[in-house]
Backbone bond lengths (Angstrom), bond angles and torsions (degrees), N, CA, C in turn:
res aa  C-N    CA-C-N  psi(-1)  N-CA   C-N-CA  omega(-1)  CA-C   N-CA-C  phi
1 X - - - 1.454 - - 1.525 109.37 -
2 X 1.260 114.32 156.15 1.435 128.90 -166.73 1.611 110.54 -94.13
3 X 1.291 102.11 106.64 1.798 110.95 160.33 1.330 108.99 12.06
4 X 1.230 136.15 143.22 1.758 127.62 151.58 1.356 113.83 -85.61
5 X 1.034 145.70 110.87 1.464 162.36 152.44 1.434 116.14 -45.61
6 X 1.382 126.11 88.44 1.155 137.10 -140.20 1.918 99.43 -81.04
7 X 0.865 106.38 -84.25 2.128 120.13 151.92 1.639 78.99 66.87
8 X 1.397 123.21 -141.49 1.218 125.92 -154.21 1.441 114.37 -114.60
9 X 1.550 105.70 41.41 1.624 114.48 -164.89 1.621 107.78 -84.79
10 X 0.980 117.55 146.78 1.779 112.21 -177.86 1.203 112.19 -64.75
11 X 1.255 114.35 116.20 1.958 120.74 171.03 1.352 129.25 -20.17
12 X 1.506 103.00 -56.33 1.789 98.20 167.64 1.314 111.96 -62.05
13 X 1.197 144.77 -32.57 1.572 127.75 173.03 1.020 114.66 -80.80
14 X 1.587 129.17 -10.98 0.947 137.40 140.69 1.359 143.22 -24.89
15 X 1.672 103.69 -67.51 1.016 129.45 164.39 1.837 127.12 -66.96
16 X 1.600 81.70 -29.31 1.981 90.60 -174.67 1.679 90.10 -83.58
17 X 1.205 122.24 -28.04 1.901 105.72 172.48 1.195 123.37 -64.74
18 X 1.763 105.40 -35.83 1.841 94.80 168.08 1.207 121.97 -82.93
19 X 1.292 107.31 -5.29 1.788 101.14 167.59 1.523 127.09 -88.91
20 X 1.171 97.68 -29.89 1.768 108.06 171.03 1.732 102.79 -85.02
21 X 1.191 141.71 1.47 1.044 135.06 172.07 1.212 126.54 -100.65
22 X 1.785 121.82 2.31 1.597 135.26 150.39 1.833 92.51 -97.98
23 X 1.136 144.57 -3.31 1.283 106.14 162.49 1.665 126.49 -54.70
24 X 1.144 99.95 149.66 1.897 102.90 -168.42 1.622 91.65 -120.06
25 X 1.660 139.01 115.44 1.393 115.28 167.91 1.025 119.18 -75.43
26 X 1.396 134.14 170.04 1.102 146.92 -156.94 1.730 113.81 -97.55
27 X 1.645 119.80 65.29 1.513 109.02 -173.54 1.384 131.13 -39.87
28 X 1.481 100.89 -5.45 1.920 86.76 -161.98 1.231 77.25 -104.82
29 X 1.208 156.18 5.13 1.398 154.46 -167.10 1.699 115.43 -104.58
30 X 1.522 136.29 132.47 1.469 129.01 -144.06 1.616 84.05 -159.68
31 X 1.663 128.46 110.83 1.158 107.79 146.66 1.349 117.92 -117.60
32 X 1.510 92.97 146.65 1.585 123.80 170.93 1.862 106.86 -59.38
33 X 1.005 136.27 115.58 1.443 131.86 163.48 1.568 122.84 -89.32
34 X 0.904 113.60 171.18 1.603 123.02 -158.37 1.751 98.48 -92.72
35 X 1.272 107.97 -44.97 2.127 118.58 160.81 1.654 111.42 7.34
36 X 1.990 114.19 -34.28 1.560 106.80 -156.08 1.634 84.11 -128.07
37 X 1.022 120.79 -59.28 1.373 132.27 -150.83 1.435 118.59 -30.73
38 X 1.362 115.79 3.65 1.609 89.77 169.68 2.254 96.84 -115.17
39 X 1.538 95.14 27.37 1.583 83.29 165.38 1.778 113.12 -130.53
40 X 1.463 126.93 -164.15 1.093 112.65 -148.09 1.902 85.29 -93.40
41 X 1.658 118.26 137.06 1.458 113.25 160.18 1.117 124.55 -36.36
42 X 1.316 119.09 147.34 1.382 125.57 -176.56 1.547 97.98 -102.45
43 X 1.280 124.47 143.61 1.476 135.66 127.50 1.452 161.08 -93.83
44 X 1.947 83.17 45.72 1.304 102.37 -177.63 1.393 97.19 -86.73
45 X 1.375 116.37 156.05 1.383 138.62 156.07 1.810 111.41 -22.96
46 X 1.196 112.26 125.14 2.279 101.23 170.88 1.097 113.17 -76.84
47 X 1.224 113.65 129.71 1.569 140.30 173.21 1.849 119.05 -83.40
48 X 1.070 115.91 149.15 1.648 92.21 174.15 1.424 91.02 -137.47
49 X 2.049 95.25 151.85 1.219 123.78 176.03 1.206 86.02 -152.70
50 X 1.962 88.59 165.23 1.300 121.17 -166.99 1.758 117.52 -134.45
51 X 1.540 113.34 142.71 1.373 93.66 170.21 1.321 117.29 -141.47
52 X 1.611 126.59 167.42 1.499 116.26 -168.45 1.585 96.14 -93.64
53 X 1.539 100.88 132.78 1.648 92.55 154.52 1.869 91.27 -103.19
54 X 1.363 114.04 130.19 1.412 138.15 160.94 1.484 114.55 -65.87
55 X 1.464 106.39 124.80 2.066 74.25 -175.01 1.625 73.48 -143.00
56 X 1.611 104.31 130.45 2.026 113.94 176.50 1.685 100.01 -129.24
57 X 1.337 108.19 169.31 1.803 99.46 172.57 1.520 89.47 -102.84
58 X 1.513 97.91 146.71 1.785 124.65 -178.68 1.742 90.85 -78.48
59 X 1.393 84.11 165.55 2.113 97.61 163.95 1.511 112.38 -41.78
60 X 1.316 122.92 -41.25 1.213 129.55 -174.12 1.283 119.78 -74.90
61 X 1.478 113.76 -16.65 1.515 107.70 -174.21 1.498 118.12 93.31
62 X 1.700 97.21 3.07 1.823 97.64 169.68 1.584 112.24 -96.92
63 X 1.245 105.12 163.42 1.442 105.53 165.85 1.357 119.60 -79.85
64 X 1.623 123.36 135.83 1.302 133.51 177.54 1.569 108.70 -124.16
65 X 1.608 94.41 146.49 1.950 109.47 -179.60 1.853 105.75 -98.32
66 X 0.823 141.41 112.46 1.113 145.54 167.68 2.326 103.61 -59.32
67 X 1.422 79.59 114.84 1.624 87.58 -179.07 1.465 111.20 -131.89
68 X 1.711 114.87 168.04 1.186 116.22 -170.06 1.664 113.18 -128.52
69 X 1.225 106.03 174.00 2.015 97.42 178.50 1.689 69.47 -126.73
70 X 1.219 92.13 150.00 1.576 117.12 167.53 1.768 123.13 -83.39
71 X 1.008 124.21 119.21 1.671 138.17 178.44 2.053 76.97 -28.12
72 X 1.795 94.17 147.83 1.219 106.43 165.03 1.532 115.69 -105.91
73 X 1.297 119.73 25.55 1.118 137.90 160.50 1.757 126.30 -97.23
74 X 1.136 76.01 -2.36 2.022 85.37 -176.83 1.280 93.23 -76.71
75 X 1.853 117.46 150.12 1.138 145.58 177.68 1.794 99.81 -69.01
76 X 1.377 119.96 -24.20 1.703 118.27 -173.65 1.260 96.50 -143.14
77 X 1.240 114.85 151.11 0.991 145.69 179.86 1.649 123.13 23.24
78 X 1.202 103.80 48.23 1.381 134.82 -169.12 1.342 116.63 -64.17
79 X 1.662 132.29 84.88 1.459 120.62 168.99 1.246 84.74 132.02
80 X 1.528 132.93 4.84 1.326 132.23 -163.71 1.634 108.64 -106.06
81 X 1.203 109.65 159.72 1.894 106.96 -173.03 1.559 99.25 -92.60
82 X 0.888 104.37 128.33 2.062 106.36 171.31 1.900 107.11 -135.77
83 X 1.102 107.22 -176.04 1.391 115.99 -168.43 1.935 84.82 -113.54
84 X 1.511 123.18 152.90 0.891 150.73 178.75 1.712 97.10 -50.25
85 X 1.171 133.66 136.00 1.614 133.80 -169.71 1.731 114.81 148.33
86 X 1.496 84.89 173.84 1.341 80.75 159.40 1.826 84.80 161.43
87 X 1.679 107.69 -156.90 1.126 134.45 -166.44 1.684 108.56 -55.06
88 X 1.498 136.10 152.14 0.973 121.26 147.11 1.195 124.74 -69.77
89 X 1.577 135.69 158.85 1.470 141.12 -178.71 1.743 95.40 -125.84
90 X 1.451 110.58 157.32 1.342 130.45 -150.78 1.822 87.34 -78.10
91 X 1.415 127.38 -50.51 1.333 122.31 178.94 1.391 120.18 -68.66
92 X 1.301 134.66 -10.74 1.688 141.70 144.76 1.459 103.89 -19.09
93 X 1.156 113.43 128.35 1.537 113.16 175.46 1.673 98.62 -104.82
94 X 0.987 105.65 -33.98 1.993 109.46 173.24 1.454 105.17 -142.07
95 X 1.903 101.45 -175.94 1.065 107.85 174.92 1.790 123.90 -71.43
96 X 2.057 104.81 -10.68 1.250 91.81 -167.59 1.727 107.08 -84.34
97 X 1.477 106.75 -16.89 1.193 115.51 173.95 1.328 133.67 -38.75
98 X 1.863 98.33 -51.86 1.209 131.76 179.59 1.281 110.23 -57.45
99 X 1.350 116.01 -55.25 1.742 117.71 162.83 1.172 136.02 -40.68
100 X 1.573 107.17 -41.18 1.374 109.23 -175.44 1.402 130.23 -70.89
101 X 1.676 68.75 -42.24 2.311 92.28 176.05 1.071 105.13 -55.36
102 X 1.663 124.49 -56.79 1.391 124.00 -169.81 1.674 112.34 -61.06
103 X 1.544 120.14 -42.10 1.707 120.47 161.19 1.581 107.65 -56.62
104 X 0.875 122.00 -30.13 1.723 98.33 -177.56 1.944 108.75 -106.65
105 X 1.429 121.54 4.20 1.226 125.06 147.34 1.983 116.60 -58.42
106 X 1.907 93.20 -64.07 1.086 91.42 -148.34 1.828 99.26 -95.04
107 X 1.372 133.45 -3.66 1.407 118.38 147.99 1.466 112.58 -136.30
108 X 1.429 114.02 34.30 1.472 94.80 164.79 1.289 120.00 99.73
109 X 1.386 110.74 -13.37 1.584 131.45 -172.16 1.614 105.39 -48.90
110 X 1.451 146.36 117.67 1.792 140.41 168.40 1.320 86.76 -89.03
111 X 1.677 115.58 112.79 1.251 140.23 130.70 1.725 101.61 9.03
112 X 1.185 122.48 -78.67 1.358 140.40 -154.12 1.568 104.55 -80.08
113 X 1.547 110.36 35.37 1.714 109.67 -176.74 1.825 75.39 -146.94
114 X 0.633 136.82 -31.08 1.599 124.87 160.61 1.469 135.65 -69.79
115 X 1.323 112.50 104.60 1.687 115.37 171.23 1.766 91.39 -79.54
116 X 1.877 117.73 119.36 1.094 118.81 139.05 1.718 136.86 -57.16
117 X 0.850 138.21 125.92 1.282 137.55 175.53 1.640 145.96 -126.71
118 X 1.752 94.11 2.89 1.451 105.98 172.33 1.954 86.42 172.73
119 X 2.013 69.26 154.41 1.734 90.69 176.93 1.406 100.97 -126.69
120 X 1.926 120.90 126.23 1.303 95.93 -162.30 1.951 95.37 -119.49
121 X 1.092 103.89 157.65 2.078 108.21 -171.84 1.159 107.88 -17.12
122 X 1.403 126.54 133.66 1.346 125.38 -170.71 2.037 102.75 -69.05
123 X 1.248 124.48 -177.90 1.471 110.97 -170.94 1.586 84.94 -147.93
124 X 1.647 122.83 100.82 1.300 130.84 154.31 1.060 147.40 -53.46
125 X 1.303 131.45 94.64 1.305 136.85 -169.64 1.335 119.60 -57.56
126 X 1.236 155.83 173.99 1.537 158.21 111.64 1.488 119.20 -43.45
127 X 1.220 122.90 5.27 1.411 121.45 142.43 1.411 127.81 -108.36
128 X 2.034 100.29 30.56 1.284 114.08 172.32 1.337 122.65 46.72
129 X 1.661 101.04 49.93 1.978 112.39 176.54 1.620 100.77 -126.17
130 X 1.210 111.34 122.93 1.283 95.86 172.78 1.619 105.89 -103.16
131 X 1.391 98.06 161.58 1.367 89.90 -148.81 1.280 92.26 -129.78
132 X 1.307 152.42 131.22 1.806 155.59 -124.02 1.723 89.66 -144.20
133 X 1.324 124.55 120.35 1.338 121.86 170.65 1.855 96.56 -110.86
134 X 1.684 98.29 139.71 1.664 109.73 -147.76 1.627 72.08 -129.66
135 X 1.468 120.99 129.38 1.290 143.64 -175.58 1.785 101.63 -94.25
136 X 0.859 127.03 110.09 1.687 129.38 171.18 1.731 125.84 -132.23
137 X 1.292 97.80 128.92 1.724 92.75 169.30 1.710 136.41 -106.23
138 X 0.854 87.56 125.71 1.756 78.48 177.44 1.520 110.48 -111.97
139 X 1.701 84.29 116.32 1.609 117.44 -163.38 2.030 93.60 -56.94
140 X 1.790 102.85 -64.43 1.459 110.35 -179.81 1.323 121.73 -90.67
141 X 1.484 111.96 97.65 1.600 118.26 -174.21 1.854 113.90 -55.04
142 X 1.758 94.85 -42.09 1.567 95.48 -168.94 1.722 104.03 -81.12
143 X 1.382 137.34 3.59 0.960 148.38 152.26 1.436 114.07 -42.74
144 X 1.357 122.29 -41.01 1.533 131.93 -169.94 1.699 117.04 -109.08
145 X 1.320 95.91 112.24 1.657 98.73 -178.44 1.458 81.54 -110.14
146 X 1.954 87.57 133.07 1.363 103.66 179.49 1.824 107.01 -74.35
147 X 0.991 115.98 130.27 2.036 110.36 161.52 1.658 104.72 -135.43
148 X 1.409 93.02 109.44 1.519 107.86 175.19 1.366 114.77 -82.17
149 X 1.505 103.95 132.03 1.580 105.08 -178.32 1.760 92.72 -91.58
150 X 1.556 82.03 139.77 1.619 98.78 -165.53 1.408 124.63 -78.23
151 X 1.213 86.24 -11.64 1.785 109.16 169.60 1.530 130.07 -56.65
152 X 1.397 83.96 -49.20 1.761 107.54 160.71 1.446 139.62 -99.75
153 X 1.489 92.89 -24.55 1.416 97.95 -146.87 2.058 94.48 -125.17
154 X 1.167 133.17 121.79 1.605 154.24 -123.59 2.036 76.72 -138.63
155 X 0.924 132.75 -46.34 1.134 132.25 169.55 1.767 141.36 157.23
156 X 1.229 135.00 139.22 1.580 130.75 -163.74 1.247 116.96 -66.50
157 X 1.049 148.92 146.58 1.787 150.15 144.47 1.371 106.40 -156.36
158 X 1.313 97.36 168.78 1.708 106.89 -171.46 1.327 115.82 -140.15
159 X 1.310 148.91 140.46 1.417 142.09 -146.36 1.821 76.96 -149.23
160 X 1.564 87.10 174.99 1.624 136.80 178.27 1.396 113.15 -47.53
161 X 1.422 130.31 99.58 1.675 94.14 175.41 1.432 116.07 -67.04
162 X 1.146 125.23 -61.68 1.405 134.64 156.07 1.449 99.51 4.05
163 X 1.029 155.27 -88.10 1.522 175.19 -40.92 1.420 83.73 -146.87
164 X 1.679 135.87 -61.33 1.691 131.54 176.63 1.692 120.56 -76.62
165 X 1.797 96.85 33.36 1.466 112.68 151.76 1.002 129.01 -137.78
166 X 1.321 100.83 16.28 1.702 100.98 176.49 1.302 98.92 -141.12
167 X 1.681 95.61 155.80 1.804 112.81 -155.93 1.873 105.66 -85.30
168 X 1.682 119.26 37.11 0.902 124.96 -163.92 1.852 105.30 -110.63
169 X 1.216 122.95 125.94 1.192 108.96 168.03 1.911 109.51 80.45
170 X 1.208 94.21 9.51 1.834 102.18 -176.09 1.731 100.27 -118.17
171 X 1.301 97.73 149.58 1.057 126.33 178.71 1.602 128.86 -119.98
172 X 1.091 160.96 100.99 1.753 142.06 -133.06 2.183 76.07 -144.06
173 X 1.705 96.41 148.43 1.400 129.19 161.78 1.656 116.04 -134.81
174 X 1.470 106.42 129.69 1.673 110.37 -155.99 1.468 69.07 -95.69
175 X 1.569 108.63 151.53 1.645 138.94 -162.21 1.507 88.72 -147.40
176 X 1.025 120.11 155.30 1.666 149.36 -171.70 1.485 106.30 -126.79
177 X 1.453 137.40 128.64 1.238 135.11 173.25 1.774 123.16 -155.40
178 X 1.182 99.65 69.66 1.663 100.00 175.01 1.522 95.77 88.63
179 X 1.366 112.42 30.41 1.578 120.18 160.09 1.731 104.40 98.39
180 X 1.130 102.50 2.96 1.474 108.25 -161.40 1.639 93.62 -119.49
181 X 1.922 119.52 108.90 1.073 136.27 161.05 1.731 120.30 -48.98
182 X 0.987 134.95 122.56 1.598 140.01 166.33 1.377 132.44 -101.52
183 X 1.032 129.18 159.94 1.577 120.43 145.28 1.405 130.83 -92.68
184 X 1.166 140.16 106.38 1.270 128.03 148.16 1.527 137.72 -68.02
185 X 1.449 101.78 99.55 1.922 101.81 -174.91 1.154 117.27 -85.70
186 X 1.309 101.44 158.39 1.744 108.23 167.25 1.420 105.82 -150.35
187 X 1.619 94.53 135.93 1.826 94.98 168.85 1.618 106.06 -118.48
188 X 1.379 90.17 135.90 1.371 92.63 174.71 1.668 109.66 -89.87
189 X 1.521 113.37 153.04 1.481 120.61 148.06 1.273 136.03 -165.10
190 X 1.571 120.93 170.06 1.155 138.57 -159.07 1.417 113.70 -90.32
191 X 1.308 137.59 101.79 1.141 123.31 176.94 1.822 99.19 -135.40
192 X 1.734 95.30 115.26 1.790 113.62 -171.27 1.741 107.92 49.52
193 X 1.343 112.35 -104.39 1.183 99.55 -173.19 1.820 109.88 -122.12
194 X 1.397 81.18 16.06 2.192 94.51 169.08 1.159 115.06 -99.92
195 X 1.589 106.32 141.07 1.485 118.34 -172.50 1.688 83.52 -108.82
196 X 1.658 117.59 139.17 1.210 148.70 159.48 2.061 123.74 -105.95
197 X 1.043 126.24 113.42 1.321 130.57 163.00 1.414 98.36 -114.81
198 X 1.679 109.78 117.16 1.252 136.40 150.36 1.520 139.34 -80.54
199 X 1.209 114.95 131.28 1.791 89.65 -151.45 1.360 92.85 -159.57
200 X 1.411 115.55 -171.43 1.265 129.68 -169.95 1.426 119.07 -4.90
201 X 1.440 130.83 -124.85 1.306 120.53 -153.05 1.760 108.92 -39.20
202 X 1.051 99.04 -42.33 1.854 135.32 -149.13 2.075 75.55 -46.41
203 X 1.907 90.80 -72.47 1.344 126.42 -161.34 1.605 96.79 -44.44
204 X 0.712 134.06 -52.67 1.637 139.70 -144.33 1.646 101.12 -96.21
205 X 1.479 137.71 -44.68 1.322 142.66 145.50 1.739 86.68 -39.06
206 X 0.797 130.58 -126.13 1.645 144.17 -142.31 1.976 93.92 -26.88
207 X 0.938 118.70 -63.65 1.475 126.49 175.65 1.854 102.63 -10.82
208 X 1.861 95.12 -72.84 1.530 122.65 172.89 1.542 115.99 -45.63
209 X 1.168 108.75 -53.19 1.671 122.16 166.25 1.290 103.70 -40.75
210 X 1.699 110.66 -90.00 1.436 117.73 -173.43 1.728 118.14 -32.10
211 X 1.538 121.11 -50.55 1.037 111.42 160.05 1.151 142.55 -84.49
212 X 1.292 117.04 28.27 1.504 123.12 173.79 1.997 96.14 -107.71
213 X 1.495 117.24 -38.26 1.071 112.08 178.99 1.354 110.71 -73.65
214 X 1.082 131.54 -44.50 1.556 142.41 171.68 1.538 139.20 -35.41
215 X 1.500 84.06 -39.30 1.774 134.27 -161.80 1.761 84.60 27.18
216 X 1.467 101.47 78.53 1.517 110.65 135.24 1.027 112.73 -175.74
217 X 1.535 118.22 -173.18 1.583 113.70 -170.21 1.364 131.21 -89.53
218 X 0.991 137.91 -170.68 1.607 120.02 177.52 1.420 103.13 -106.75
219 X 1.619 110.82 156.50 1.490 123.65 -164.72 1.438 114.15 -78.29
220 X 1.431 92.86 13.91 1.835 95.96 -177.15 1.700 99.52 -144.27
221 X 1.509 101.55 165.27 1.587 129.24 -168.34 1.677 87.52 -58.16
222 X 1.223 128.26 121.13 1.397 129.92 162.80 1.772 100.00 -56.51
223 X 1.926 88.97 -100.04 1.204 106.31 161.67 1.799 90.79 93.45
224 X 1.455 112.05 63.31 1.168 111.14 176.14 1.540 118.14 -77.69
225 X 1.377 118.31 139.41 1.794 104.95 173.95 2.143 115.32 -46.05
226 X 1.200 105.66 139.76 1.433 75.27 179.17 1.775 103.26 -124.83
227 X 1.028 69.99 106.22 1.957 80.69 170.62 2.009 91.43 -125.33
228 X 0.833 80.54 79.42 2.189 85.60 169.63 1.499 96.77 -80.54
229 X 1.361 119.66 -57.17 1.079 114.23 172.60 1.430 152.44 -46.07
230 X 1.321 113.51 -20.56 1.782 135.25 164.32 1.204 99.10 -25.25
231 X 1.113 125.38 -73.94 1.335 118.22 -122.79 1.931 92.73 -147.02
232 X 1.661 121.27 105.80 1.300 120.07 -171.89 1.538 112.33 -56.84
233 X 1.282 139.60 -176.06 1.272 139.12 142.27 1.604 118.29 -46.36
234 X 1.363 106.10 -57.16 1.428 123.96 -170.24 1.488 103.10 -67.20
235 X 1.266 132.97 -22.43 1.347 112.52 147.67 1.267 156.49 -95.76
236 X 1.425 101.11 39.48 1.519 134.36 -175.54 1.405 102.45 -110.53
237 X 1.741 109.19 113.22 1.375 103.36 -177.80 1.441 113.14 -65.71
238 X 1.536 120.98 153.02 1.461 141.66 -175.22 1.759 93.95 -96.47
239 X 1.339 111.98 -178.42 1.615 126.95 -156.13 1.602 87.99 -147.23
């Protein structure tokens, strides 16, 4: 990761880059997400992808995640809110790569308006993708005009991180899985005259986010499925 370039950037992002920039993730550590679990496991081979969480300060001085609704034309998960990402490609030199390309494919994001600052345990799905959440800031918000490629992308907004730690505006469904009770969350929100429900994979990355930036826990029962065990480190392909 690239130096922080101090120049006239606001202190709290400031400050949240040198703190997220001694996080170390945890390799022996693998989570399973809730994204598949009510269909049958797959035993295809794991794939890896990556995604940006965007994190800028709002007018107010809070931190915000730049998020997306998915084209309702997509073959999966179509009409659904996700974070900027996607698949690795064979010319990716890493996972932060993978992030970026996919943020400046799917809204426009220039690489070169993001300070990276942490890569946190990839989070394995049941359609055997592991999926790499890539921590980034963008120092200059008005620097970035969002342009959604329409192919993918149904449209941009950005909410609260804070907001996936507090028991406000959330909603949770207990799920059953191989004897093992879960939560399924959802946060709803308001942005102008769009209604957003955030949820599974999406939900549970940002959850992890929020409390890694926060460094604390959330005001409600997580209650992640726990299969840590599925799936080793060492069988998560590397880049």
């Amino acid at each position: 990761m690239d130096s922080i370039n101090i120049g006239e950037k606001s202190p709290k992002l400031i400050s949240l880059a040198q703190q997220l920039h001694l996080y170390k993730p945890d390799e022996s550590r693998t989570t399973v997400t809730v994204q598949e679990l009510d269909s049958a496991e797959s035993a295809k081979p794991i794939t890896r992808a990556a995604v940006l969480i965007c994190i800028f300060e709002g007018n107010d001085g809070e931190l915000r995640v730049i998020l997306t609704k998915r084209s309702s034309t997509l073959s999966s998960h179509s009409g659904e809110v996700a974070l900027p990402g996607g698949k690795r490609e064979e010319g990716d030199a890493d996972d932060v790569e993978t992030a970026l390309r996919e943020a400046k494919e799917e809204i426009g994001l220039d690489p070169s308006l993001v300070d990276v600052v942490a890569v946190l345990e990839p989070f394995v799905t049941l359609r055997s993708i592991a999926v790499v959440p890539v921590i980034g800031i963008l120092f200059d918000r008005k620097a970035f005009t969002p342009s959604p490629n329409s192919n993918e992308v149904e449209s941009i907004f950005d909410v609260p991180l804070e907001m996936f730690l507090k028991d406000e505006n959330r909603r949770a469904v207990e799920k059953e899985r191989m004897g093992h009770k879960y939560l399924l969350h959802f946060f709803d929100y308001q942005s102008e005259n769009e209604s957003y429900v955030i949820w599974a994979l999406t939900a549970g990355i940002m959850i992890t986010v929020a409390s890694v930036v926060y460094q604390r826990q959330p005001a409600f029962l997580e209650q992640k499925p726990p299969f840590w065990s599925r799936t080793s480190q060492s069988d998560i392909p590397k880049l």
